[in-house]
C-alpha positions in Angstrom: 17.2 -10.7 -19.9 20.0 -8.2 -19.0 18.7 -5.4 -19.9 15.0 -5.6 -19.2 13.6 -2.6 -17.1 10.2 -3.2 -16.5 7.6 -6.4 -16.2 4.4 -7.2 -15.6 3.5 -10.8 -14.9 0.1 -12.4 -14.2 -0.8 -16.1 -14.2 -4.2 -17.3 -13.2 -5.6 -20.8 -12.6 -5.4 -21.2 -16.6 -1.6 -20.8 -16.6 -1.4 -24.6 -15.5 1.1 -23.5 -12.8 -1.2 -24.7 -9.8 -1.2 -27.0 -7.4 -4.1 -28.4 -4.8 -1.1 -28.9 -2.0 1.6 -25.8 -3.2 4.0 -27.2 -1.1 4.1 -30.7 -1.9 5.9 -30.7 -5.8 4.3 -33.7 -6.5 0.9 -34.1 -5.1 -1.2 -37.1 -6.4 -3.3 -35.2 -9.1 -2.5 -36.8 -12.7 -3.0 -33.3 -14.1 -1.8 -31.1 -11.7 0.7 -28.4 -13.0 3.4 -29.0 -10.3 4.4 -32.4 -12.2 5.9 -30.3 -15.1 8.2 -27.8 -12.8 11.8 -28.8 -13.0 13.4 -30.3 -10.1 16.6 -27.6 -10.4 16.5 -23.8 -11.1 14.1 -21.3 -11.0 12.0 -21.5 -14.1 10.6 -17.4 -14.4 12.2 -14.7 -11.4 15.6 -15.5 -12.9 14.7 -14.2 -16.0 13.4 -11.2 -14.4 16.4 -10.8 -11.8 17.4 -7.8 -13.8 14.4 -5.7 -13.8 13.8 -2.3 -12.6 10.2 -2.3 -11.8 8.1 -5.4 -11.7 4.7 -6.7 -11.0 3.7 -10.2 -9.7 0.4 -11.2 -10.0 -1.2 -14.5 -9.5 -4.1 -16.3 -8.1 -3.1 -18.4 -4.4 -3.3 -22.0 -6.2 -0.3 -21.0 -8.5 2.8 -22.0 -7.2 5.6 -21.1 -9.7 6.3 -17.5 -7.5 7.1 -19.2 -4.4 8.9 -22.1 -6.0 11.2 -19.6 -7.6 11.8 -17.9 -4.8 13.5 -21.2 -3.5 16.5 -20.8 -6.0 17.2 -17.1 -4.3 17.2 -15.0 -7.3 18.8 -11.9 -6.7 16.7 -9.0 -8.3 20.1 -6.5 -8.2 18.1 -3.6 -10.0 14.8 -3.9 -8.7 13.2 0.1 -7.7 9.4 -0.7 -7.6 7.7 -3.7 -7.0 3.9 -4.5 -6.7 2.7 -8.2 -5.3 -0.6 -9.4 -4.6 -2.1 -11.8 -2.5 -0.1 -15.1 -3.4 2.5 -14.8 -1.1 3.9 -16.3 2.4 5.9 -14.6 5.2 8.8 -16.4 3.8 8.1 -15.4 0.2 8.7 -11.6 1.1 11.1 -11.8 3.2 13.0 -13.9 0.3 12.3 -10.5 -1.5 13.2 -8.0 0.2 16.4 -9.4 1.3 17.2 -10.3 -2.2 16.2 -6.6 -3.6 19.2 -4.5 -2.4 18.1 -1.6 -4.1 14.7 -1.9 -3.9 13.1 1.5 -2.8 8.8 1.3 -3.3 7.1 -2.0 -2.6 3.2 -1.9 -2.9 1.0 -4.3 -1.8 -2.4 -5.7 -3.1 -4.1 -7.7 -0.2 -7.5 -8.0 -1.1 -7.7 -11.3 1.1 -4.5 -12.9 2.4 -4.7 -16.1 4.5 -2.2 -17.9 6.2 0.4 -15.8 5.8 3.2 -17.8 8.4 1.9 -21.2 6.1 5.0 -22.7 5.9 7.1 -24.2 8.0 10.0 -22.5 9.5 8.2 -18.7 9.1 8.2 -17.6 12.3 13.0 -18.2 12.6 12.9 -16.5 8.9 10.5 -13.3 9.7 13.0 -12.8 13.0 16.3 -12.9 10.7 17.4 -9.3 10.9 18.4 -7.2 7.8 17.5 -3.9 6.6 15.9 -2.4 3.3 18.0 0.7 3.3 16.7 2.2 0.3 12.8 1.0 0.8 11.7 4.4 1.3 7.5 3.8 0.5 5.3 0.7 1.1 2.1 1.1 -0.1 -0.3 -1.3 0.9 -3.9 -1.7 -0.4 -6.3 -4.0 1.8 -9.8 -4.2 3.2 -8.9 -4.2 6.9 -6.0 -4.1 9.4 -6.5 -7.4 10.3 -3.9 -9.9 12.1 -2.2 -10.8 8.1 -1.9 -7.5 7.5 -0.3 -6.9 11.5 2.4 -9.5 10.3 3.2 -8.0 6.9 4.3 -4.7 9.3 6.1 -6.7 11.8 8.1 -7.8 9.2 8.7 -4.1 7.4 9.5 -2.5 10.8 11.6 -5.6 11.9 13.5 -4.6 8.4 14.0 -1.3 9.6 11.1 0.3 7.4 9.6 3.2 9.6 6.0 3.7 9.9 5.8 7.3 8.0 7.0 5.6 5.0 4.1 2.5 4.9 0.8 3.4 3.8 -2.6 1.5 3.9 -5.1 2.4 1.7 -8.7 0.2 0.3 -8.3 -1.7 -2.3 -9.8 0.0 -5.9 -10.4 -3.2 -7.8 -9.4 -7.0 -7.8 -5.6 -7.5 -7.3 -5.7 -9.3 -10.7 -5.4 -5.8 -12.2 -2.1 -4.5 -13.1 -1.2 -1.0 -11.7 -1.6 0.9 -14.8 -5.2 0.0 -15.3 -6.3 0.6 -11.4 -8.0 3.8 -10.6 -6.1 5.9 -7.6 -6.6 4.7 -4.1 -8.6 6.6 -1.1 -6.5 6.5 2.3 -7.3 4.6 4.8 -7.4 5.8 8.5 -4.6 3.2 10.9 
């Protein structure tokens, strides 16, 4: 879609992209969505490579996000991007290397857990690069908590400053898409 400019994607538990063990491709469930992904090729971010502003939602059990991100799409238009809680370490870093252009990234946390999940998180968070045009992070959590402490790490260790990253409380479950949130209250570092 060469000429797309702007996407929102959200994909519950219903979407039948989910997987008990999201790592595995191929776990031992007869009915388990990971059976169906194809073993080459990303199957949805390459489509979306090309857009300006994007959104992608999902619940943690779906898998077809991180998967994707596997294949290295590069998103060479991205400007805004908004993610909730389904990703790793590894899945934003993937990102924000791959978004040259990318200048406001928010984030929806409303309850991340093991953020440094997979293996080989800790040597991929250090890789140095910068985000020369990510000028604003938003992000929109509960707490500072140690997640959230690691999701900074890795925007400073990219060269983001603090005066551009923002954490405010969360308005309403990260399911939403921006346009139908309510604006967000600061919170205090």
């Amino acid at each position: 879609m060469p000429s797309l400019v702007t996407a929102y994607v959200g994909l519950k538990r219903a979407c039948h992209d989910w997987c008990e063990d999201m790592h595995l491709k191929g776990c031992g469930l007869y009915d388990c969505g990971c059976h169906t992904y194809p073993v080459e090729g990303g199957v949805l971010l390459n489509g979306l490579s090309n857009a300006v502003n994007l959104e992608l939602i999902a619940v943690r059990q779906v898998f077809i996000y991180t998967w994707d991100l596997e294949w290295c799409p590069i998103f060479c238009n991205l400007k805004t991007l908004l993610l909730n809680e389904w990703f790793t370490a590894i899945d934003l870093v993937c990102i924000l290397q791959h978004s040259p252009l990318l200048e406001m990234l928010t984030l929806q946390l409303g309850g991340i857990k093991n953020l440094t999940r997979a293996r080989g998180a800790q040597k991929t968070i250090e890789q140095s690069f910068m985000c020369a045009h990510l000028k604003v992070v938003n992000i929109e959590c509960d707490e500072v908590d140690e997640d959230i402490r690691k999701i900074l790490k890795i925007l400073w260790t990219c060269g983001i400053l603090r005066d551009h990253i923002s954490i405010k409380a969360p308005s309403s479950p990260s399911y939403f898409f921006s346009f139908q949130k309510d604006p967000l209250p600061l919170l205090p570092l």
